[in-house]
N, C-alpha and C positions, 0 to 999 in steps of 0.2 A: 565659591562653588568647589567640590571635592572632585578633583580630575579622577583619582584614582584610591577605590576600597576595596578594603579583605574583611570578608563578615565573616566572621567563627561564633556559628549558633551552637556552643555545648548545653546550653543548661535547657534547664525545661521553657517551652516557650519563652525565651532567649529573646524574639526578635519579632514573636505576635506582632501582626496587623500593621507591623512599623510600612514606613513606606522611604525608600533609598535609592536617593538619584547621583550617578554621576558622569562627567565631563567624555570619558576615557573609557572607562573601565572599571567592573564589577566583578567579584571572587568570593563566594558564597559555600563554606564548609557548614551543612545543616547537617548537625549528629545529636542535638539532642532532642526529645521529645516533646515533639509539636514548636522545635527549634524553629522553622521558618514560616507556621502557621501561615497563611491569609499576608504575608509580605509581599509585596509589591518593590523590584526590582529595574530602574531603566537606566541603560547606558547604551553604546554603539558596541562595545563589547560586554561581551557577559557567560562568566562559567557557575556553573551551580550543581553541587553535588548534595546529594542526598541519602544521606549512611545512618539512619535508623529509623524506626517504624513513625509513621505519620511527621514526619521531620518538614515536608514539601507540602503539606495540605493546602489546595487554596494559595498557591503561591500564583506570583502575576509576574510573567518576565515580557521588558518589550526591548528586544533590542537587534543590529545589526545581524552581528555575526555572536554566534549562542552556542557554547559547550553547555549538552545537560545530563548528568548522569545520575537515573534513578534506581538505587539499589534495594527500596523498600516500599510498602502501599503508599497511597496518597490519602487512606482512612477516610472513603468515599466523598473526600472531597477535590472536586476536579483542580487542575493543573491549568493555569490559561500561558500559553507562550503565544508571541508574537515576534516573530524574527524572519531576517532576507535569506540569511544563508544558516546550516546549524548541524550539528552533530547531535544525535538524541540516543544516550543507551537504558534500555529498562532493562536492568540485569537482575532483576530477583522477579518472585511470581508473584502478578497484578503490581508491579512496580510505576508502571504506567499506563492503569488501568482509567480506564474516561478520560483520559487528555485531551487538552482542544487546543488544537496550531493551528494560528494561522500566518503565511507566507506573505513576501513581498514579492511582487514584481522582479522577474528574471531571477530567481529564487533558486539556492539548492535545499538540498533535503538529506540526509543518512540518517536514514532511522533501524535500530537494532533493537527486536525484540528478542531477548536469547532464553527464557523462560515458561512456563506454562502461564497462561492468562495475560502475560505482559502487559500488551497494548491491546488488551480487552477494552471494545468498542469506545476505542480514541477517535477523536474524530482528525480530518487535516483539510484546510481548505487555503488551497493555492492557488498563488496569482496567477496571469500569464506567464508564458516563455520559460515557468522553474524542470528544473532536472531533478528529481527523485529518486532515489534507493531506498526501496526498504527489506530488511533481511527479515524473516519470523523463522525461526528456528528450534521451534520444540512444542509442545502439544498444545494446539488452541493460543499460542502465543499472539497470532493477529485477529484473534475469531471476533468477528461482527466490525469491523472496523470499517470504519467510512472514509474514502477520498475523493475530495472534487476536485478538479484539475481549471484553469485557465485555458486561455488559447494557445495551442502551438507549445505546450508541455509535452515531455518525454517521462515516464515511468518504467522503473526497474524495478518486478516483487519477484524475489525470492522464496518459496512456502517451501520450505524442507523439512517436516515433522508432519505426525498424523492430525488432520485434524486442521492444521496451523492457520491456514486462511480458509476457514468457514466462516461462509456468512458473511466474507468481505464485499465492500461496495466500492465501485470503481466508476464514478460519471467524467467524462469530456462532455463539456457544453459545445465542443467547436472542434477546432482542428485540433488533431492528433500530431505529433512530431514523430513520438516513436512510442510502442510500448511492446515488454516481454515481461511474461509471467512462468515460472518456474514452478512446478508440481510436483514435488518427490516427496510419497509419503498415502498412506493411507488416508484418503476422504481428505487430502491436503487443502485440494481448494473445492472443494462440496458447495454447490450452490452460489456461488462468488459469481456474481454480473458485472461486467465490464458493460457500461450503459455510453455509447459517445451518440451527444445530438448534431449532427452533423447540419453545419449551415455556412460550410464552403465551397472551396473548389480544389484545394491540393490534394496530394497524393499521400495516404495513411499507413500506416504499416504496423499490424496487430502481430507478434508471437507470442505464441502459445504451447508450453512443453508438458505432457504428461506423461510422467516416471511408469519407470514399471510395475511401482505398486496398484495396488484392486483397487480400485475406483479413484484414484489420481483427483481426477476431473471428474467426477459424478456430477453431473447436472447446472456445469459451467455454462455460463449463456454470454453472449455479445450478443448485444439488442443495437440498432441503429435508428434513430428518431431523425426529426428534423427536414428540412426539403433543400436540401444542399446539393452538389452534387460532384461529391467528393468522391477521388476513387481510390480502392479500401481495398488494400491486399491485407489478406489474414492468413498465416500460417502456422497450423496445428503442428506439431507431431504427438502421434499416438505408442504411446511405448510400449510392445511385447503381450500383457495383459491383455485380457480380453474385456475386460471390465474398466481398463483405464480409462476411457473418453466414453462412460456409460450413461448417454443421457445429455451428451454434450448437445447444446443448440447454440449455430451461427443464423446471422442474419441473411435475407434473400437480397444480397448485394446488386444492385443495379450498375455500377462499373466496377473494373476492378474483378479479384480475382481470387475464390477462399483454396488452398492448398494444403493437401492432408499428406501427412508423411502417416504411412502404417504399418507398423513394423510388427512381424509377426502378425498376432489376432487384433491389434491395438484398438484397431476400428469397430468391430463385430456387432458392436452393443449402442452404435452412434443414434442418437434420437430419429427418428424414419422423420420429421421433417427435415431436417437435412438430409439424409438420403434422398428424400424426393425432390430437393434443389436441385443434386446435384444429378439426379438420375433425366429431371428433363432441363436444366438448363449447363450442359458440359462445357459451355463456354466459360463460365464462372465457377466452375469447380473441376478442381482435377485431384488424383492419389500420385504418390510416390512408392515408389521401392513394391509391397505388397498393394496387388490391386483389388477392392472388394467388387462382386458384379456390378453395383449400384454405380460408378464413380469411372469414369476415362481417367487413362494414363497420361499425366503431366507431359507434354512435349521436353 
């Protein structure tokens, strides 16, 4: 058995449909065309770069711990990884477009979308207990992208471009650990459901940041399913804009507590079902800093 290989895919389909196992560790330089084609990849460790056009297509990686760095398309054919822990950078546009991850158990995650379309509708479905990062960074770079979560996961998004996370999907089937989502940027996160089906008993904690750009958060929703009876602090802030949180819908939380920072007009435009939560049930809803009439002041 091969403990330890270095694949250098130059030539054209170099390394098609092969399939390469080993002991240790795996090192995959795919530069030529349709160099790692439909290869299949498995070690405990494993890095794979991907430096020209359709180089990655159909690649199959399963392993521990995963360096992956896509610098061009996958020539519409999907990407499968399977890995615990993993760094993933899509650096050029639709580089890591339709990808499917999926995580192991107490899993991490950094994923970097740094381009327009990058991780255009990737999908990631993680185990229990993982910790995730993902940065989208430039227009449409995480648009439509789907994440399921485990039990008792934490999620970190960053959407800093216009656009960047539209259309994202975000489900907890269970307990939440932590999550923060980050809005800077025109129509950054537009439409993006944060969806958790709650069917515990701990204490959750949603943030949620929307920039000072025009519609930030246009029509961001946190839905709550499930007959748990989890209690769910959610914290907005609304940044400056009057149009930032335009359309925003939380959920009519039963414990627990939704908390609005409003800064300047941030709030104005907030969907009237949540104004009417928070207008008859003040125990579950308060503002901060700017108070709108609908909304009591946070003690």
């Amino acid at each position: 058995q091969i403990s330890i290989l270095q694949l250098i895919a130059s030539g054209q389909q170099a390394f098609q449909t092969s399939e390469l196992h080993a002991t240790q560790y795996i090192h995959a330089s795919c530069t030529g065309f349709n160099g790692c084609q439909a290869v299949s990849l498995e070690a405990p460790h494993v890095e794979v770069s991907c430096e020209t056009n359709h180089a990655c297509g159909a690649v199959d990686v399963t392993a521990q711990t995963l360096h992956f760095a896509s610098g061009h398309p996958f020539s519409g054919a999907t990407a499968i990884i399977s890995a615990t822990h993993a760094d993933v950078y899509c650096t050029n546009d639709r580089s890591c477009n339709d990808l499917d991850y999926t995580g192991g158990s107490g899993g991490t995650l950094q994923l970097t979308c740094g381009f327009s379309y990058s991780c255009n509708i990737a999908s990631f479905d993680l185990a229990s207990s993982t910790q995730a990062t993902a940065s989208c960074t430039s227009q449409y770079s995480c648009f439509g992208v789907n994440w399921n979560f485990g039990a008792a996961s934490s999620f970190v998004l960053d959407c800093n471009a216009d656009f960047s996370c539209r259309s994202t999907q975000i489900h907890f089937p269970a307990t939440i650990q932590d999550v923060s989502i980050h809005c800077e940027g025109f129509n950054a996160c537009d439409n993006l459901l944060l969806d958790y089906g709650d069917s515990g008993s701990a204490t959750n904690t949603i943030n949620i940041y929307c920039g000072t750009d025009q519609q930030s958060c246009k029509s961001l929703s946190v839905a709550v399913t499930g007959a748990g009876t989890s209690v769910i602090q959610i914290h907005v802030t609304c940044d400056t804009h009057q149009d930032t949180c335009s359309g925003l819908q939380l959920p009519s939380i039963q414990q627990g507590l939704i908390r609005l920072t409003c800064i300047g007009s941030g709030c104005n435009n907030i969907h009237a079902s949540l104004q009417g939560f928070c207008t008859s049930t003040p125990s579950r809803c308060c503002c901060e800093t700017s108070t709108p009439a609908w909304c009591t002041t946070c003690p």
